[in-house]
C-alpha positions as CSV (number, residue, x, y, z in Angstrom):
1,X,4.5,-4.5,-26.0
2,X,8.1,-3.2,-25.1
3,X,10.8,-4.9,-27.8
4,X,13.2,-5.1,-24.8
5,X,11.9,-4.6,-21.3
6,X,13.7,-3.8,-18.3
7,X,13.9,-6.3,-15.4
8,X,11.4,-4.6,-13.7
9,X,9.0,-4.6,-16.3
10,X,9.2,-8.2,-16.9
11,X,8.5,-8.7,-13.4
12,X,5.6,-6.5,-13.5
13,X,4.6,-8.3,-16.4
14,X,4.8,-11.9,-14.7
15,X,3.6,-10.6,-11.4
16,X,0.3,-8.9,-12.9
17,X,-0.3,-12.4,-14.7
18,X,-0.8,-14.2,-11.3
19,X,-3.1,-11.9,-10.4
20,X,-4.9,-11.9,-12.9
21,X,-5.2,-15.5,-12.7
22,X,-6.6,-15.8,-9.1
23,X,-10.5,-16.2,-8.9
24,X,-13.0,-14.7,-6.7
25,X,-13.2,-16.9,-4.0
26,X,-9.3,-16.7,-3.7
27,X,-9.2,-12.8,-3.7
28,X,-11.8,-13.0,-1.1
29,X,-10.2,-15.1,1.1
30,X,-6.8,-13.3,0.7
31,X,-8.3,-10.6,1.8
32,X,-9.8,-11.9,5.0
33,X,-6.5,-13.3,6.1
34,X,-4.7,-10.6,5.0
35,X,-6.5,-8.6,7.4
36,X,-6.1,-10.6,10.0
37,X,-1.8,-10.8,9.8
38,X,-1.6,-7.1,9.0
39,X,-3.1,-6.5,12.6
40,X,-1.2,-8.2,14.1
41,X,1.8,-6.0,12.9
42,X,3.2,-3.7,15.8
43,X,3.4,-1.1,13.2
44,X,-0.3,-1.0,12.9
45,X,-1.2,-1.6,17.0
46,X,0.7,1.4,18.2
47,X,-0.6,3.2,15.0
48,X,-2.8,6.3,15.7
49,X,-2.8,7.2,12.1
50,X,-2.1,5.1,9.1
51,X,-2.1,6.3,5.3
52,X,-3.6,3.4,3.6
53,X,-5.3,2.8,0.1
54,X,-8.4,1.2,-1.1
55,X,-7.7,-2.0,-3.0
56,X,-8.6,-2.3,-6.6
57,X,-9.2,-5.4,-9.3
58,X,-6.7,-8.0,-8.2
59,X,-4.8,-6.4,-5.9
60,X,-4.8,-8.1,-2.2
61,X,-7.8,-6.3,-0.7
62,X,-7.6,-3.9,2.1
63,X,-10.9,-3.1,2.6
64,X,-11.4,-5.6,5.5
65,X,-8.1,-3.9,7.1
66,X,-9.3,-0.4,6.6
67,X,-12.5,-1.2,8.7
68,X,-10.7,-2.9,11.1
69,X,-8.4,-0.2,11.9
70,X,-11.2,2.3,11.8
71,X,-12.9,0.1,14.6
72,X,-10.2,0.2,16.2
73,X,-10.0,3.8,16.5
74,X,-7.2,4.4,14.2
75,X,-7.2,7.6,11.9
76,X,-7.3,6.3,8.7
77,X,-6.7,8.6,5.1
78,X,-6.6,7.1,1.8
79,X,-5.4,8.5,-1.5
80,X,-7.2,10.7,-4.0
81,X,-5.0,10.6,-7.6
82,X,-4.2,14.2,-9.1
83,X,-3.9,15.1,-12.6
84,X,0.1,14.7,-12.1
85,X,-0.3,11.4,-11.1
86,X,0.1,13.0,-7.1
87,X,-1.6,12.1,-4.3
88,X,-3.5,13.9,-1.8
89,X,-5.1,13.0,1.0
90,X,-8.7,12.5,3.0
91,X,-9.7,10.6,5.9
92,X,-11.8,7.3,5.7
93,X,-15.1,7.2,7.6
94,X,-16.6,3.8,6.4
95,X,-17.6,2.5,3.1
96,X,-20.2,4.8,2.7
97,X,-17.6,7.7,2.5
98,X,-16.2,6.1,-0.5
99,X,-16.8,7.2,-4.2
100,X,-15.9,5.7,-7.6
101,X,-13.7,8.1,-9.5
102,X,-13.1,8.0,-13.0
103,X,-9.7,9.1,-14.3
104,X,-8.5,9.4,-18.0
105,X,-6.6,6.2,-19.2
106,X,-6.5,4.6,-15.8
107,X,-9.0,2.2,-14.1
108,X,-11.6,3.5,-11.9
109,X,-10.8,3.8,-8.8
110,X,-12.5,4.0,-5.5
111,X,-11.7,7.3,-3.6
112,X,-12.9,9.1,0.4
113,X,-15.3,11.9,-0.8
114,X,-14.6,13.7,2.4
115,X,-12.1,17.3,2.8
116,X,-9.0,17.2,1.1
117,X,-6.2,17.6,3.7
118,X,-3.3,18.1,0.9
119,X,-0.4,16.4,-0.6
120,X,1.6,16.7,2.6
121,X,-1.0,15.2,5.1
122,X,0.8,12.1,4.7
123,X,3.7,13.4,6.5
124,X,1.6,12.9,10.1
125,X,1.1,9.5,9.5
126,X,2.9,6.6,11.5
127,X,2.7,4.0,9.0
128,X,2.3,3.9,5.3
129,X,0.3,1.1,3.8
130,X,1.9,0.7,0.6
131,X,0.4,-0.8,-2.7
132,X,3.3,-3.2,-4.5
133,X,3.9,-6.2,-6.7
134,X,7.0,-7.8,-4.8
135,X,8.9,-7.4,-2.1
136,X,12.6,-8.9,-1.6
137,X,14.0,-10.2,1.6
138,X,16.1,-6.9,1.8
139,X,12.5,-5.3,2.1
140,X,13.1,-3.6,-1.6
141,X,9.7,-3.5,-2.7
142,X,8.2,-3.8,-6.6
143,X,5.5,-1.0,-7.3
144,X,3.1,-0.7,-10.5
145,X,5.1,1.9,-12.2
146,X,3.3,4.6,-11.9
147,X,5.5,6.9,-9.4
148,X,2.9,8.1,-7.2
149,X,4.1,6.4,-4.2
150,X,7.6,7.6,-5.2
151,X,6.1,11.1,-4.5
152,X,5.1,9.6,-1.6
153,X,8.1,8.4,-0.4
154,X,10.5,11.8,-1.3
155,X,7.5,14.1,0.1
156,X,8.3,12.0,3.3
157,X,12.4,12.3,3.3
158,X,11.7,16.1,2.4
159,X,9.5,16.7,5.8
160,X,12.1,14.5,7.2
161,X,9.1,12.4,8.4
162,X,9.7,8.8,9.4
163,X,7.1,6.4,9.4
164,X,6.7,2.8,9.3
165,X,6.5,1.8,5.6
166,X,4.8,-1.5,5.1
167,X,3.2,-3.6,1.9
168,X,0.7,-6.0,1.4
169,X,1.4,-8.8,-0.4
170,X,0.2,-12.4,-1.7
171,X,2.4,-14.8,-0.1
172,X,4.1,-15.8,-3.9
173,X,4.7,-11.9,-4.6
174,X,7.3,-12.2,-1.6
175,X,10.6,-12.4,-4.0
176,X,14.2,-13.7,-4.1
177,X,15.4,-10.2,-5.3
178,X,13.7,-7.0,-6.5
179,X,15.6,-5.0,-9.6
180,X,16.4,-1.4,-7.6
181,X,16.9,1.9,-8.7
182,X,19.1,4.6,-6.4
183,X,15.9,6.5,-5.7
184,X,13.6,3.1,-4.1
185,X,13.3,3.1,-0.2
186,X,13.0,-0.3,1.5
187,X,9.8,-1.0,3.4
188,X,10.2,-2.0,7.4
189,X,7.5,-5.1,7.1
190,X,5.2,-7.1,4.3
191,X,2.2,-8.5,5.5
192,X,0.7,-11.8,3.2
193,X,-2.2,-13.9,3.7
194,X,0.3,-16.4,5.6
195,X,2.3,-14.3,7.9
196,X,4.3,-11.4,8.5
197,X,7.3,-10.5,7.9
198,X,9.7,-7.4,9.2
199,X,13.0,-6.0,7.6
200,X,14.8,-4.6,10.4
201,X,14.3,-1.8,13.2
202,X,12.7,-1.6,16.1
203,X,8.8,-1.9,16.3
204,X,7.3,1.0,17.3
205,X,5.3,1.5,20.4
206,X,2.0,3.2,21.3
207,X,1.2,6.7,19.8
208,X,0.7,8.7,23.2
């Protein structure tokens, strides 16, 4: 354990703690309405691609979302973790197209076992479904640590690529502030089991 802790980590700290301390049937039903409220986001209805991620242990679960969107007809790619802690990218074509992937000193996590399109396939997509722990009112989100989405997010300013970035959320992970660092970006929504919520800027319409 860290003899003095930054902000952030003692907010990880306290954050990861709730989770933990949800049951089953709550995750469940998180889930299902998380679903629900994330759809009803514009910056998933005029989507025609999203980069999203599968859920893991007690983290809100997408995986209702990700076969809704693929119902919908949305392209949807999901994350596979590199060595360097990067992330590239493949496309989600149902549960069955997902494999669990061991990698060294991290959980296991569940990946798309279809082509790899590359680090910078991400750039094509209109909204980013973020993983996170908080989220402020000024949009500054909370992630895990682990600065793959960091990657993310400077791979994006780099291609000068623009789009949505939202997070999923419990509703108590929605925060009175968020401890920032120069490089964090602010997302443009959250979506919660309860509602949704949007930072500022114009929704976007339908991908033509």
């Amino acid at each position: 354990m860290e003899e003095n802790p930054t902000p952030k980590a003692r907010l990880r700290r306290e954050l990861l703690a709730a989770r933990r301390a949800l049951s089953p049937q709550e995750t469940a039903d998180a889930a299902v309405a998380l679903a629900r409220r994330a759809l009803e986001l514009p910056e998933l209805a005029g989507a025609g691609t999203v980069a999203a991620y599968v859920s893991v242990g007690a983290e809100p679960g997408t995986r209702d979302l990700l076969d809704a969107l693929r119902r919908r007809g949305t392209r949807v790619l999901l994350p596979v973790l590199l060595p360097d802690n990067d992330l590239d990218w493949a496309p989600y074509d149902g549960p069955g197209s997902l494999a669990e992937t061991a990698h060294p000193g991290k959980m296991r996590l569940l990946e798309p076992a279809g082509l790899r399109l590359g680090p910078q396939a991400v750039t094509g997509a209109d909204t980013v479904l973020l993983p996170g722990l908080a989220v402020d009112g000024r949009g500054m989100r909370l992630g895990r640590g682990g600065g793959s989405y960091d990657r993310v997010l400077e791979r994006l300013e780099r291609a000068g690529a623009h789009p949505a970035l939202v997070v999923l959320l419990y509703d108590h992970e929605v925060v009175a502030r968020v401890p920032e660092e120069p490089h964090d970006h602010p997302v443009q929504a959250v979506a919660t089991p309860s509602g949704v919520r949007r930072f500022g800027g114009r929704a976007p319409t339908a991908s033509a």
